[in-house]
C-alpha positions in Angstrom: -5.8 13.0 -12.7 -4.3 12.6 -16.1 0.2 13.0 -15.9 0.1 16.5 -17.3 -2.3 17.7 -14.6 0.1 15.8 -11.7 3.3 17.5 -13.5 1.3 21.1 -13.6 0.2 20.2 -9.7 4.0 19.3 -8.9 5.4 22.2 -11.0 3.2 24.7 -8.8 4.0 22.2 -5.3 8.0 22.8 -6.4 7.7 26.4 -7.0 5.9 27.0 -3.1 8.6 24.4 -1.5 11.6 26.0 -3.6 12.7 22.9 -5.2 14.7 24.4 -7.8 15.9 21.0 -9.2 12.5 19.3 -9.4 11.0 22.3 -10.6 13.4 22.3 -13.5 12.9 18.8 -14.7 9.2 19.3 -14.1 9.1 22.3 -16.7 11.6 20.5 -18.8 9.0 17.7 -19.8 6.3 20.2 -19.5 7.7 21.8 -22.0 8.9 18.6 -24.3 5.1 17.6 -24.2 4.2 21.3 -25.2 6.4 21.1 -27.9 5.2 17.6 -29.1 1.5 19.1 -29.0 2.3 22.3 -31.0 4.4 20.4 -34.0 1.6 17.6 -34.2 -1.2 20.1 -33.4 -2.7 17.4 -31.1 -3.3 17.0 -27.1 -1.3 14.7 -25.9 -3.1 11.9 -24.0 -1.4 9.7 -21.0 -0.3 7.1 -23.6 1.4 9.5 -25.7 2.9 11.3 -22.5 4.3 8.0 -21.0 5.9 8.0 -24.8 7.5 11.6 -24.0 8.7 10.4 -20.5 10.1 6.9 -22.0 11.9 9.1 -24.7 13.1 11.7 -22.0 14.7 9.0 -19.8 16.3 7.4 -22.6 18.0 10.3 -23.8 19.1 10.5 -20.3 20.5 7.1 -20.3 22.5 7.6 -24.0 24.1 10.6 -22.3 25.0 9.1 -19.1 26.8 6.4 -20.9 28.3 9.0 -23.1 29.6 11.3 -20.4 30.7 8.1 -18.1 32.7 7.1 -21.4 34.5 11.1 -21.4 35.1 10.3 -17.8 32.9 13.1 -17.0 31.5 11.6 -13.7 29.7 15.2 -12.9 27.6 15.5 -15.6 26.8 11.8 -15.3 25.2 12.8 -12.3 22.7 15.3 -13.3 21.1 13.2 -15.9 20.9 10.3 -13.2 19.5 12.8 -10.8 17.0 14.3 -13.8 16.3 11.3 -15.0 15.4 10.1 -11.7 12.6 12.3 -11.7 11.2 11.9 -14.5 10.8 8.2 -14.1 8.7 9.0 -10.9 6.0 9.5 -13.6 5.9 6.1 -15.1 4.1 3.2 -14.4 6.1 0.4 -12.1 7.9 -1.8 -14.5 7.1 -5.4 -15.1 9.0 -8.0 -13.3 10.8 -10.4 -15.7 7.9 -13.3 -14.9 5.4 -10.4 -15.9 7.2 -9.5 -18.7 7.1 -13.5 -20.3 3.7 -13.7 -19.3 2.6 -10.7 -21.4 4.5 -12.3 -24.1 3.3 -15.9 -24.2 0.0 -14.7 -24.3 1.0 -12.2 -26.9 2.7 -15.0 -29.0 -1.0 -16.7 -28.5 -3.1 -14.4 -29.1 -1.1 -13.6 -32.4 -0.6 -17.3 -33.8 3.3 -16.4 -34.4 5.2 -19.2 -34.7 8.5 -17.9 -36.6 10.9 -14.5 -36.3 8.9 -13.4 -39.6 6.0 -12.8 -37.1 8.0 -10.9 -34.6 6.2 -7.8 -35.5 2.7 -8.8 -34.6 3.6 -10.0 -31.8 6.0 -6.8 -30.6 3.1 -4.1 -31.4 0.6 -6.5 -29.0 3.3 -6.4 -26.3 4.5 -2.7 -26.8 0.9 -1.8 -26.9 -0.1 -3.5 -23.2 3.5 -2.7 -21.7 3.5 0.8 -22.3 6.2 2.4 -19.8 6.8 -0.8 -17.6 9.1 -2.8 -19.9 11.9 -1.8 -21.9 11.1 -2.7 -25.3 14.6 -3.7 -26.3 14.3 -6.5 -23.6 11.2 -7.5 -24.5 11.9 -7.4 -28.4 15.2 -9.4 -27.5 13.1 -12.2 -25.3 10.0 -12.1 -28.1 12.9 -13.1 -30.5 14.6 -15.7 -28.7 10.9 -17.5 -28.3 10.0 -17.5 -31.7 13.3 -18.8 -32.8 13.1 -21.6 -31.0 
């Protein structure tokens, strides 16, 4: 079952159980993927929907620090709690020894050997980590590497 179909299945499951809270994150991505399909005239598949989610949850993140900054500890909390669900549709993430595996052998496979060839080797990683690693970690670590 590809993500959209589990979010239609859950949208319908939240609606029957009258979970008003899941049910409006649920349509809230449904309806960021719509909107992603009608400006690009495409249908979305899981990779580009894991892209939606990643964005989603970062928003949520930028927002939580913001409002944590206003002391504005209530609104803090409904992003955490939205963007709680929405991460229930991503992959598991990648443990840290995961994570330098995929780059080692992304650095390999690659031939980098200086920053200059950072690129190559963050597209290979971004590519095979999609939603289980935060690419500003990994773009960080990829650059320490190839420094030195």
């Amino acid at each position: 079952m590809s993500i959209k179909q589990q979010l239609t299945e859950d949208m319908k499951a939240a609606m029957r159980g009258g979970h008003k809270h899941k049910l409006g994150v649920v349509r809230l991505v449904l309806a960021a993927i719509k909107q992603r399909e009608v400006d690009e005239r495409i249908e979305l598949d899981d990779a580009q929907v894991l892209a939606v989610l990643e964005k989603m949850v970062k928003q949520r993140k930028d927002s939580i620090s913001q409002y944590e900054a206003a002391a504005r500890e209530d609104l803090a909390e409904v992003e955490r709690a939205e963007m709680a669900v929405i991460e229930t549709y991503l992959p598991a993430k990648l443990d840290d020894a995961e994570l330098d595996a995929l780059i080692d052998a992304a650095i390999a496979e690659t031939g980098a050997s200086s920053a200059r060839d950072m690129g190559k080797v963050v597209g290979v990683v971004k590519t095979r980590a999609a939603g289980r690693a935060d690419m500003a970690v990994a773009s960080a670590r990829i650059k320490a590497r190839l420094a030195g």
